[in-house]
Each structure stands twice: as C-alpha cells, then as structure tokens.
NUFIZA-919807 format. One record per atom (N, C-alpha, C): residue number from 1; y, x, z. Coordinates in Angstrom, 3 decimals. Example, Ala and Ser with C-alpha at 12.3 -4.5 7.8 and 13.67 -1.06 7.14 Angstrom:
2
SITE    i     north      east        up
SITE    1    -5.690    13.190     7.800
SITE    1    -4.500    12.300     7.800
SITE    1    -3.300    13.200     7.800
SITE    2    -2.250    12.850     7.080
SITE    2    -1.060    13.670     7.140
SITE    2     0.030    12.900     7.870
This chain:
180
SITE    i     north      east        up
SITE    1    27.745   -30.251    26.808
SITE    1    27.364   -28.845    26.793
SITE    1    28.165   -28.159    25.684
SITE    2    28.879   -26.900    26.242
SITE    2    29.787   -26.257    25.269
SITE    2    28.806   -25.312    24.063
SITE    3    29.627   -25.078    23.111
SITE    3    28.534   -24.002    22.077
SITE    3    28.253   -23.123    22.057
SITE    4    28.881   -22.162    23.156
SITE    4    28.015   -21.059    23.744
SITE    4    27.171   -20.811    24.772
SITE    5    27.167   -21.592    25.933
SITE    5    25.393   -22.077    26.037
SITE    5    24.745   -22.453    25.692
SITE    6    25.072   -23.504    24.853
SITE    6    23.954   -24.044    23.797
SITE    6    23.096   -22.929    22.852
SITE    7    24.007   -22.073    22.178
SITE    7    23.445   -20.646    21.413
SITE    7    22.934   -20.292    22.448
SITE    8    23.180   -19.853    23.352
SITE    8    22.728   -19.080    24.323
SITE    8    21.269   -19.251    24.934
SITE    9    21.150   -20.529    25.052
SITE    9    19.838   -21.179    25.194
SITE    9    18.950   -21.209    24.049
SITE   10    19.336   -21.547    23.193
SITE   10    18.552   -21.665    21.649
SITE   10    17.825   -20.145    21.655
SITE   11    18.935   -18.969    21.315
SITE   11    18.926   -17.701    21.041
SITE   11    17.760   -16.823    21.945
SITE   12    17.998   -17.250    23.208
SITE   12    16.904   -16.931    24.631
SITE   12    15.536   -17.657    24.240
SITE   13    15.722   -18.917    24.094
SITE   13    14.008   -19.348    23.900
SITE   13    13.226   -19.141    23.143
SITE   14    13.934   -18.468    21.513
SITE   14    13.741   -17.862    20.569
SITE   14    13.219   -16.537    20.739
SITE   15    13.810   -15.524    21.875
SITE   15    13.816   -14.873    21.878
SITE   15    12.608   -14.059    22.854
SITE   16    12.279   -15.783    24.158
SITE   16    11.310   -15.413    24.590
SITE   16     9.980   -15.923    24.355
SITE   17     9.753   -16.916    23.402
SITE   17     8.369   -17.150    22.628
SITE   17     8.496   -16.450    21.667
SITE   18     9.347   -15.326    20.833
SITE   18     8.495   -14.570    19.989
SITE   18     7.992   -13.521    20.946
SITE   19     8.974   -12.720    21.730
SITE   19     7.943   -12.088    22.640
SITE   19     6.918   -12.449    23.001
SITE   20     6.414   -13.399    23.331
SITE   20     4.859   -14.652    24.255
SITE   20     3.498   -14.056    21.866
SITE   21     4.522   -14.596    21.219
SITE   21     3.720   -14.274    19.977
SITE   21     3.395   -12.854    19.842
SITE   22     4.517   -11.587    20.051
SITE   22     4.398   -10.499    19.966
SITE   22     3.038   -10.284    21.156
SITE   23     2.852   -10.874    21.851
SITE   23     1.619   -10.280    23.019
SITE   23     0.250   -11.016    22.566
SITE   24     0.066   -12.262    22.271
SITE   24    -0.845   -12.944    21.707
SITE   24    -1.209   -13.102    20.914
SITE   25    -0.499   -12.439    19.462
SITE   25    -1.466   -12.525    18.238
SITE   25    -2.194   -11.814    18.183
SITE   26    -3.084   -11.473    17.392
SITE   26    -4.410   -10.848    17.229
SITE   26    -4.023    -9.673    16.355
SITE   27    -3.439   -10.578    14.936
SITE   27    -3.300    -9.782    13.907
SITE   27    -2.209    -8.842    14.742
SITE   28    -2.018    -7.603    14.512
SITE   28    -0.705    -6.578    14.713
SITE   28     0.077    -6.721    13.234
SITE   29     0.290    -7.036    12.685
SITE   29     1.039    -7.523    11.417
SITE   29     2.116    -8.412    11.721
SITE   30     1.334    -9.597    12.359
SITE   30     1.977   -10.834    12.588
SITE   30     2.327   -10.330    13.615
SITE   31     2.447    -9.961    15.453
SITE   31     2.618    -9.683    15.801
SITE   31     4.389    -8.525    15.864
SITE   32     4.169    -7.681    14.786
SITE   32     5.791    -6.984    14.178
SITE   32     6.348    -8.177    13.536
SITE   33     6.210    -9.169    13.022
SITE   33     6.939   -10.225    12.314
SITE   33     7.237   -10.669    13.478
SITE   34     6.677   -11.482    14.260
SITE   34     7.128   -11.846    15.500
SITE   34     8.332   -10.985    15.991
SITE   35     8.076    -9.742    16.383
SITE   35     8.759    -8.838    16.876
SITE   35    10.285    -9.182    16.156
SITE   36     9.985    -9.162    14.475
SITE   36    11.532    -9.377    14.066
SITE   36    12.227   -10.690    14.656
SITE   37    11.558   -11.707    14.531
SITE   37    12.277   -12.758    15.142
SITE   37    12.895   -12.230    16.493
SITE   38    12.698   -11.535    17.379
SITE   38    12.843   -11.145    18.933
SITE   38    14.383   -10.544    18.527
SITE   39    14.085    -9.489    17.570
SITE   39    15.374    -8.698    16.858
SITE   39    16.651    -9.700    16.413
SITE   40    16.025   -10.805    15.856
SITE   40    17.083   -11.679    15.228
SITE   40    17.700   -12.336    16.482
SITE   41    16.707   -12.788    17.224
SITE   41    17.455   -13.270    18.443
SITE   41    18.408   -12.171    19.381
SITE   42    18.147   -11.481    19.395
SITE   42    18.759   -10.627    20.428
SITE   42    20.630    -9.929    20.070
SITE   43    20.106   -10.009    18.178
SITE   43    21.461   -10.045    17.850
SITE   43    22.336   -11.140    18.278
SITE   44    21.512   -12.481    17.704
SITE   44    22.366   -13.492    18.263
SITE   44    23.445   -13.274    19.758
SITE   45    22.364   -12.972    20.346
SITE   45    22.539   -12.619    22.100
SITE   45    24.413   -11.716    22.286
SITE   46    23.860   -10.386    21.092
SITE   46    25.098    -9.544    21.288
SITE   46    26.232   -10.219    20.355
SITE   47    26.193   -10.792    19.596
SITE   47    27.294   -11.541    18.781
SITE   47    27.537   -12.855    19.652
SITE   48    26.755   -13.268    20.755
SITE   48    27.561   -14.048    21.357
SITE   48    28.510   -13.958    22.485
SITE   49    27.697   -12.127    23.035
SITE   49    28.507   -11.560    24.163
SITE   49    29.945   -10.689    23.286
SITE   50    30.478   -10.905    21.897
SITE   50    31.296   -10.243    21.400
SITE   50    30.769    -8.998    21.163
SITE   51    29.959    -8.687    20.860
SITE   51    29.343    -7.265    20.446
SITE   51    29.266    -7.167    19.018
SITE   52    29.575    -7.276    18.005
SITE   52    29.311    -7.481    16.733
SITE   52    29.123    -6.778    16.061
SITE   53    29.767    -5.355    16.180
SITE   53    28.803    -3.879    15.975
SITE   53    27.431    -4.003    16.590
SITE   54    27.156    -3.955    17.473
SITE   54    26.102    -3.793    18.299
SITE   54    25.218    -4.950    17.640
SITE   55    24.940    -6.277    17.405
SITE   55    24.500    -7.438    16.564
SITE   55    24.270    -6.526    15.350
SITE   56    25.107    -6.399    14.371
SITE   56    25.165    -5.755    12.951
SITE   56    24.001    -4.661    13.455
SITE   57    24.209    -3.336    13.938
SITE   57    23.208    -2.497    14.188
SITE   57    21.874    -3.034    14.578
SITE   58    21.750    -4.099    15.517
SITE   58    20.412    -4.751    15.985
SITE   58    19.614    -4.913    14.756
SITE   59    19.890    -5.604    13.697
SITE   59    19.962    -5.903    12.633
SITE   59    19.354    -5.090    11.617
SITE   60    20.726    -4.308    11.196
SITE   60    19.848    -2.982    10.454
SITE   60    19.079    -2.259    10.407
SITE   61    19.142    -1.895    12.048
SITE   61    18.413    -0.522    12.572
SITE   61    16.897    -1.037    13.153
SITE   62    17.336    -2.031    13.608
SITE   62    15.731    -2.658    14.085
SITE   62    15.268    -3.394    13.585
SITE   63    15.897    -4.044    12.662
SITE   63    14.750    -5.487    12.283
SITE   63    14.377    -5.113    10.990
SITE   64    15.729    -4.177    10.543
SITE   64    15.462    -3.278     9.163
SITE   64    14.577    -1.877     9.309
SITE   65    15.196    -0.834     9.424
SITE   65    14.394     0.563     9.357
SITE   65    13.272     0.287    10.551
SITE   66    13.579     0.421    11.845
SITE   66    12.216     0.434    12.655
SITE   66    11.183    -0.142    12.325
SITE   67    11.044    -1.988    11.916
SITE   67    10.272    -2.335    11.774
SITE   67     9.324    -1.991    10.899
SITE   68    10.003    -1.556     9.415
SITE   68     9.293    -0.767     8.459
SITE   68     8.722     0.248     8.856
SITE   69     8.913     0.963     9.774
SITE   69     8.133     2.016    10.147
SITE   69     6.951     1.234    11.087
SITE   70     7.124     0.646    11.548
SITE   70     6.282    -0.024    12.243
SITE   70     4.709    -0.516    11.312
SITE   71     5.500    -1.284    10.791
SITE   71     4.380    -1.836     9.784
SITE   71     3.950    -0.648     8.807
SITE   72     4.555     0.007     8.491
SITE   72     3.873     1.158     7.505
SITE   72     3.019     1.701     8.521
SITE   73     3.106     2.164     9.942
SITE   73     2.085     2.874    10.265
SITE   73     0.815     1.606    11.044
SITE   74     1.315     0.258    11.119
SITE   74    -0.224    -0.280    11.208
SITE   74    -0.947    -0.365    10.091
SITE   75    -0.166    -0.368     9.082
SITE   75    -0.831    -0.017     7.535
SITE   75    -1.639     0.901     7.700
SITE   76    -1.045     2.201     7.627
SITE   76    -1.536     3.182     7.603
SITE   76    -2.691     3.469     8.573
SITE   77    -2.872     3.172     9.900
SITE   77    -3.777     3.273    10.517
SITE   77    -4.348     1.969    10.726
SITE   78    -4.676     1.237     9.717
SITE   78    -5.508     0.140    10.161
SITE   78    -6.929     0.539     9.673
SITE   79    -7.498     0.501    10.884
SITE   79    -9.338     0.755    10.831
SITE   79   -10.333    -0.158    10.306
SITE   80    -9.675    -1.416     9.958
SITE   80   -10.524    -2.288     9.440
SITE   80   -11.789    -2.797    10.927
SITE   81   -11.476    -2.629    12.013
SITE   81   -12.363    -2.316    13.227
SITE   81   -11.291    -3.819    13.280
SITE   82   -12.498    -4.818    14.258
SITE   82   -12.083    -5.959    15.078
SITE   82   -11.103    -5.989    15.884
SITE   83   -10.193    -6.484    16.047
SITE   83    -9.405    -6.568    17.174
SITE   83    -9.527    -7.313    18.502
SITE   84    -9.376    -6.387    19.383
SITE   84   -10.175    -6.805    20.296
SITE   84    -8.939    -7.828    21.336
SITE   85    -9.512    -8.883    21.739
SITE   85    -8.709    -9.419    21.910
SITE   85    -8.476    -9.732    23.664
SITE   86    -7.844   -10.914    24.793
SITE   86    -7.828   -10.580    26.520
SITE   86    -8.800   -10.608    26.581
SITE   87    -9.884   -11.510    26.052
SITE   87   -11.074   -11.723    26.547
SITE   87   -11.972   -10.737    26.409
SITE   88   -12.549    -9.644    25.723
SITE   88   -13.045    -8.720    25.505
SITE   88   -12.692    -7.723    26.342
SITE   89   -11.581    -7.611    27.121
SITE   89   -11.073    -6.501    27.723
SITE   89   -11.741    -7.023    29.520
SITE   90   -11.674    -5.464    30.237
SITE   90   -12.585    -5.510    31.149
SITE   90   -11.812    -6.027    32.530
SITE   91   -12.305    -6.977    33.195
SITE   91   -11.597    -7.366    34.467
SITE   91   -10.699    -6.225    35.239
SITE   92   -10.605    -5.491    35.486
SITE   92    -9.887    -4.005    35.971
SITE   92    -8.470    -4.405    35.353
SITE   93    -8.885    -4.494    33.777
SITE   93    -7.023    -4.517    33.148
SITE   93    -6.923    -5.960    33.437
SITE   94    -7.368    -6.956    33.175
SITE   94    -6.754    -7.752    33.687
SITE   94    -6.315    -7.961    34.642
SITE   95    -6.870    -7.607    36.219
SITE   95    -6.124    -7.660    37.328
SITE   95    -5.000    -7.069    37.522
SITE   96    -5.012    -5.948    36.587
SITE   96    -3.606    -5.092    36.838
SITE   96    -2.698    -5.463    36.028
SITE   97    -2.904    -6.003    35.022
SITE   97    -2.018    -6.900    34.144
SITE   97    -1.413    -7.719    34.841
SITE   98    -2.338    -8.527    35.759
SITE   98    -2.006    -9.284    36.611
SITE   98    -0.623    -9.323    37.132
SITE   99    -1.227    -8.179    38.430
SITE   99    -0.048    -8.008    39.258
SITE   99     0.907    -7.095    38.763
SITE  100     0.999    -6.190    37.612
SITE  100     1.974    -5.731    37.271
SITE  100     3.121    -6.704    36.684
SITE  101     2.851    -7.916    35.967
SITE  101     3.168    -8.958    35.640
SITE  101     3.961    -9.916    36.960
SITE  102     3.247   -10.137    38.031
SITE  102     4.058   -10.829    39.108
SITE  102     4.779    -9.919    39.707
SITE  103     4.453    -8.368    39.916
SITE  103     5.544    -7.390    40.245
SITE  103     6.858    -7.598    39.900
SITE  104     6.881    -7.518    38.314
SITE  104     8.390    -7.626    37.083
SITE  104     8.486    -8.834    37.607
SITE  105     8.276    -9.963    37.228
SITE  105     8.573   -11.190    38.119
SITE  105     9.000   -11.193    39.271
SITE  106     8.732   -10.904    40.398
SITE  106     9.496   -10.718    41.316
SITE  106    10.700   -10.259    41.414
SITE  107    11.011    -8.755    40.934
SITE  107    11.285    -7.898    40.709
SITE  107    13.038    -8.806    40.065
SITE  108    12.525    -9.537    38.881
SITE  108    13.671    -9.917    38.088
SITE  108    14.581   -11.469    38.942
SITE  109    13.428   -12.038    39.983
SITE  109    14.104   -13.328    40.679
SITE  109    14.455   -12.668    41.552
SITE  110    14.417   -11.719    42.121
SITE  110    15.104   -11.217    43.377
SITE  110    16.515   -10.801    42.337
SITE  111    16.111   -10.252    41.050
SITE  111    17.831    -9.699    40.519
SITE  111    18.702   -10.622    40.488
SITE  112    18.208   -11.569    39.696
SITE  112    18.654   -12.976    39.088
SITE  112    18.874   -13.675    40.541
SITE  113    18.744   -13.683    41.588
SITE  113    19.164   -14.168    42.834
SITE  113    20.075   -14.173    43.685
SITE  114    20.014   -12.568    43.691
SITE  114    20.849   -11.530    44.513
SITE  114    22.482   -11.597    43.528
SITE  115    22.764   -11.697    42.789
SITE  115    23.712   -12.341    41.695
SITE  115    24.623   -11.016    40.904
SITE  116    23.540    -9.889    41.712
SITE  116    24.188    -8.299    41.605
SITE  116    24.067    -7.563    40.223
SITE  117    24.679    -7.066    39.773
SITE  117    24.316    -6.394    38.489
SITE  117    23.251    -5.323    38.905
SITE  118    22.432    -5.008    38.439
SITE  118    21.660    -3.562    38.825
SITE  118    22.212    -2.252    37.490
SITE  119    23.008    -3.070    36.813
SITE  119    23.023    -1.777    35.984
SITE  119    24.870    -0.949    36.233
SITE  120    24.925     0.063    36.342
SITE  120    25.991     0.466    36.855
SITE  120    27.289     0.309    35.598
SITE  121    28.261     0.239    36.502
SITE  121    29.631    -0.473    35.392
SITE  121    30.298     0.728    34.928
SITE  122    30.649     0.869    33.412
SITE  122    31.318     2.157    32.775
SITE  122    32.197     2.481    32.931
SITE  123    32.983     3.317    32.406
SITE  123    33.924     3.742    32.215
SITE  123    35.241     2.411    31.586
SITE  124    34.751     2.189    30.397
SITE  124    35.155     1.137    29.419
SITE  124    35.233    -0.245    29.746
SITE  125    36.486    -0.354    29.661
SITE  125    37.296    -1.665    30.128
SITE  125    37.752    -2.439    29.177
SITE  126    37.745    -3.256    28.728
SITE  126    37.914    -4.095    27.729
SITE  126    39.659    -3.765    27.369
SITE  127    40.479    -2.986    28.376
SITE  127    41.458    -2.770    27.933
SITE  127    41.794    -0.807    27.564
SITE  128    40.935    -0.906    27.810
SITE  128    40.717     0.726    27.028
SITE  128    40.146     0.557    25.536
SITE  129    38.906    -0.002    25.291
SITE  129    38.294    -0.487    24.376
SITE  129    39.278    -0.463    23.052
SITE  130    40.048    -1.840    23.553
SITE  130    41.363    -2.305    22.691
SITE  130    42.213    -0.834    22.467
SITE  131    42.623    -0.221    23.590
SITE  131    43.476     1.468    23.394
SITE  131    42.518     1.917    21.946
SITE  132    41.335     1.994    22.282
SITE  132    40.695     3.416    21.614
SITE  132    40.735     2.770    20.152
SITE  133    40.559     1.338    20.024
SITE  133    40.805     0.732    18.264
SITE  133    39.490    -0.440    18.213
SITE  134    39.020    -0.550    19.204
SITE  134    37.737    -1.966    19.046
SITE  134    36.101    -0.972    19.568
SITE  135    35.307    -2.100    19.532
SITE  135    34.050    -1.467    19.803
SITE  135    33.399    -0.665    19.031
SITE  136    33.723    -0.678    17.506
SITE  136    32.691     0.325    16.903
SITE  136    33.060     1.847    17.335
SITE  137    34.872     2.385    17.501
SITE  137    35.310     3.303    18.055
SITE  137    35.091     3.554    19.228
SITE  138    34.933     2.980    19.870
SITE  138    34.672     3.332    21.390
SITE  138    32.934     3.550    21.570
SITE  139    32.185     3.210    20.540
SITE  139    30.862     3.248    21.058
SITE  139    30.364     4.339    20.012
SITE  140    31.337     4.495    19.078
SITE  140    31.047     6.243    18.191
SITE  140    31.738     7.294    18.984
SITE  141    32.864     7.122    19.584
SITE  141    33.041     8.204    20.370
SITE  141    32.269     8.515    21.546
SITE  142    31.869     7.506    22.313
SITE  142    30.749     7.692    23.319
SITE  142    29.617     8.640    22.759
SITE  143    28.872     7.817    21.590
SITE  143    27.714     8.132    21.046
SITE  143    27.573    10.000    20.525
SITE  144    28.627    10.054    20.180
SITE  144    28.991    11.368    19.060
SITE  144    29.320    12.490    20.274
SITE  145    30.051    11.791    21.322
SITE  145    30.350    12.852    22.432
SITE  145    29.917    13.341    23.557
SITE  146    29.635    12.218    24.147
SITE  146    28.978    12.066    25.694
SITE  146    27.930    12.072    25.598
SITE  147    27.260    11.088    24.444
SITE  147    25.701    10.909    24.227
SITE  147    25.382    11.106    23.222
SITE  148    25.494    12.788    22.935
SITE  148    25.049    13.310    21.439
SITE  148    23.630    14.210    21.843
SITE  149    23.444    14.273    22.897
SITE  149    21.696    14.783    23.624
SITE  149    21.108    13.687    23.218
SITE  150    21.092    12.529    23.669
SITE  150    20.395    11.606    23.760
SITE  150    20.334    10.838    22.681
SITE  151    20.918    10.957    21.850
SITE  151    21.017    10.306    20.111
SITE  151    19.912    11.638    19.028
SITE  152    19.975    12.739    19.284
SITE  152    19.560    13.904    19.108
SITE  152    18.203    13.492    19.637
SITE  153    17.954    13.428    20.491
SITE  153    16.433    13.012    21.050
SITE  153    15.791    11.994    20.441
SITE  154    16.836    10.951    20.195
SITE  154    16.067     9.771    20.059
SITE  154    15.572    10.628    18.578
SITE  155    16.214    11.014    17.746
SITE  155    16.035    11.339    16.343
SITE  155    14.961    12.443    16.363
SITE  156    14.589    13.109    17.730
SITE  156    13.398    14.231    17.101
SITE  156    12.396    13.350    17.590
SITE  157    12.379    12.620    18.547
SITE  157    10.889    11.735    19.239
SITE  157    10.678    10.620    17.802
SITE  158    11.202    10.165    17.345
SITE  158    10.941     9.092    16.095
SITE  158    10.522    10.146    15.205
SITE  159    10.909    11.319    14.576
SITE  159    10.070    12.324    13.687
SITE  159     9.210    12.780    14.150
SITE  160     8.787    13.228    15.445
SITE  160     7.068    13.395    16.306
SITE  160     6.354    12.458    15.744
SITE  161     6.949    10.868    16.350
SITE  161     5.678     9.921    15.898
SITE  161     5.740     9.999    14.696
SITE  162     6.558     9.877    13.285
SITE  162     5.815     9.384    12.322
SITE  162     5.177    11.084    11.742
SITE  163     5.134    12.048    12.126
SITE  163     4.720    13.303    12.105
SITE  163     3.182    13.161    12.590
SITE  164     3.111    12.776    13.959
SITE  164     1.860    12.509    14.604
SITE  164     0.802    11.063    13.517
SITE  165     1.668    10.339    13.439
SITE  165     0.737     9.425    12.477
SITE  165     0.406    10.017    11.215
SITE  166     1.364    10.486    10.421
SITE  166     0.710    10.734     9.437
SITE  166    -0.584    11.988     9.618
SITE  167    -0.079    12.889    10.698
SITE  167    -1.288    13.623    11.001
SITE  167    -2.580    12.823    10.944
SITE  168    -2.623    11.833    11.833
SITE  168    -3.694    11.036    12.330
SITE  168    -4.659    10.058    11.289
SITE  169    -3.610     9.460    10.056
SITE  169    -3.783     8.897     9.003
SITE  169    -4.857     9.911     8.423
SITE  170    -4.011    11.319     8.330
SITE  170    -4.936    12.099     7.110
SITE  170    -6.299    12.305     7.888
SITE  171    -6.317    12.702     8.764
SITE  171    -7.542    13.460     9.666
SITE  171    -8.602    12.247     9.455
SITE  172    -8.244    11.456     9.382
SITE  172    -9.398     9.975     9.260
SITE  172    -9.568     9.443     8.309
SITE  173    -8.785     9.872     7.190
SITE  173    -8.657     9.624     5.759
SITE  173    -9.919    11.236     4.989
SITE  174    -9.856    12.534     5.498
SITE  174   -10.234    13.203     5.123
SITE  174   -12.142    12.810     6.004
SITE  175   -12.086    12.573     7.101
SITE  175   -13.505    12.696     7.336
SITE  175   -14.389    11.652     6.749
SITE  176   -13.901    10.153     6.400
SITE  176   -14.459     9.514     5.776
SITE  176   -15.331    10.178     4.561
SITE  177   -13.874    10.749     3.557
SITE  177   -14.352    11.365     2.897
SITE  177   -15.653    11.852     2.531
SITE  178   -15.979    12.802     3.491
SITE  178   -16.751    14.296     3.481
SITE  178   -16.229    15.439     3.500
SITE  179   -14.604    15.870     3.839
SITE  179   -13.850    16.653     3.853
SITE  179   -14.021    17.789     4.929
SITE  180   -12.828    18.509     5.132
SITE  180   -12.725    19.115     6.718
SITE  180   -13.049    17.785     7.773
C-alpha cells in the first residue's frame, strides 16, 4: 500500500469518528474539541489533494478563529440545564432522524456508484492555475472577484450570529438578575 492511501485512509477514519464524537457527546464542549479533530483531518485531506493554501486556511480559520467562537458562545450560553440526551428525545425525531439518515445514505451510494462527479467542473485547470502563479493566486482572484458577494455574506451572517448571541447572553443574564 502506497503513502497516499494510506494517509488517505488514516485522515478519513479520523475524520469520520470525530464526526460519530461530534454527534454523541453529551458535553457540547467536548463535542467542538471533537469538531477540531474533524478540522485537523480534513486539512490533512486538502494537503493530500495538493491544496496547501486551502489545508493552511482549514487550519487557521476553522480550527483556529471559528472554533473559538464556537466555544465562547457555548460558554456564554451555557444554562447550567441537563443535557438532554437520544434517549430523552421523542420517537417523532427519532424516526425522522431515521430516515433522513438512510435518505443521505442512499443518496451518497448511488453517488459513490454512479462514479459521476455531482459537483460541476470550473473554470480552472491545473494549467491555468500554474499561468495565474499557484493556488493561493488563483483562489484570491476568484475570491476577491467573482466571489466577493458571497465572501461579503459570509462576513455579515457570522456578525448576526455573534450579534444575536450576545443579545441572547445579556437578555438572560439581565432577568436572572431582577433587571428589565
């Protein structure tokens, strides 16, 4: 077995029992720790497909800044209330858990079968790529040009939520109180 299936395999199983931890822990703490492992793997994933900008960013941006936001706001809104865990929850979600669950399953062996890409192929050719000066250039000019709506978005929906949490923090922080 050569050493990039081997990573490849390692990196994937890594990548899909922390997800299996991210759904089954109790604590939501442990649960975002989990989550980072998912992050660490997934870089692996893009540094093995030659992505190494894209790895580096996985990295920073998610396992670094997001997650901190993450955990600051289960901080912040932790109720000290039980966590409720599958078993507590009412047969209804579980059935639909269910089959929403063998749906995606299906869904992904028919992809994984059919041997088809479902995601549509770019512009960017590994010999354009090389033209424009490597991947970090070609994926800042994309980003900055083509997809400067959608970088713009991502940046006002991430200031909503932590806008909306801290709203939510205070409002439950003040009624304890005796406040408004």
């Amino acid at each position: 077995m050569d050493f990039p299936v081997l990573a490849f395999s390692v990196f994937s199983t890594i990548a899909i029992l922390g997800s299996l931890l991210v759904i089954f822990k109790k604590n939501p703490v442990s649960s975002a720790f989990a989550l980072v492992l998912v992050f660490f793997a997934f870089a692996g994933l893009y540094a093995l497909l030659g992505a190494h900008l894209v790895a580096a960013l996985q990295i920073l941006v998610y396992a670094g800044a997001i997650m901190v936001l993450f955990v600051f706001v289960i901080m912040l809104l932790n109720q000290d209330e039980p966590v409720h865990d599958l078993e507590a929850t009412g047969v209804i979600y579980r059935v639909v858990a269910v089959l929403s669950a063998t749906a995606l399953g299906a869904v992904l062996v028919r992809a994984v079968l059919s041997g088809k890409s479902l995601v549509p192929v770019g512009s960017l050719t590994d010999e354009k790529i090389a033209s424009l000066g490597g991947n970090m250039k070609a994926i800042s000019e994309q980003l900055f040009t083509d997809r400067i709506f959608h970088f713009e978005l991502t940046s006002f929906l991430l200031l909503g939520a932590i806008v909306a949490t801290v709203t939510l923090a205070k409002r439950k922080g003040r009624g304890e109180e005796g406040g408004v």
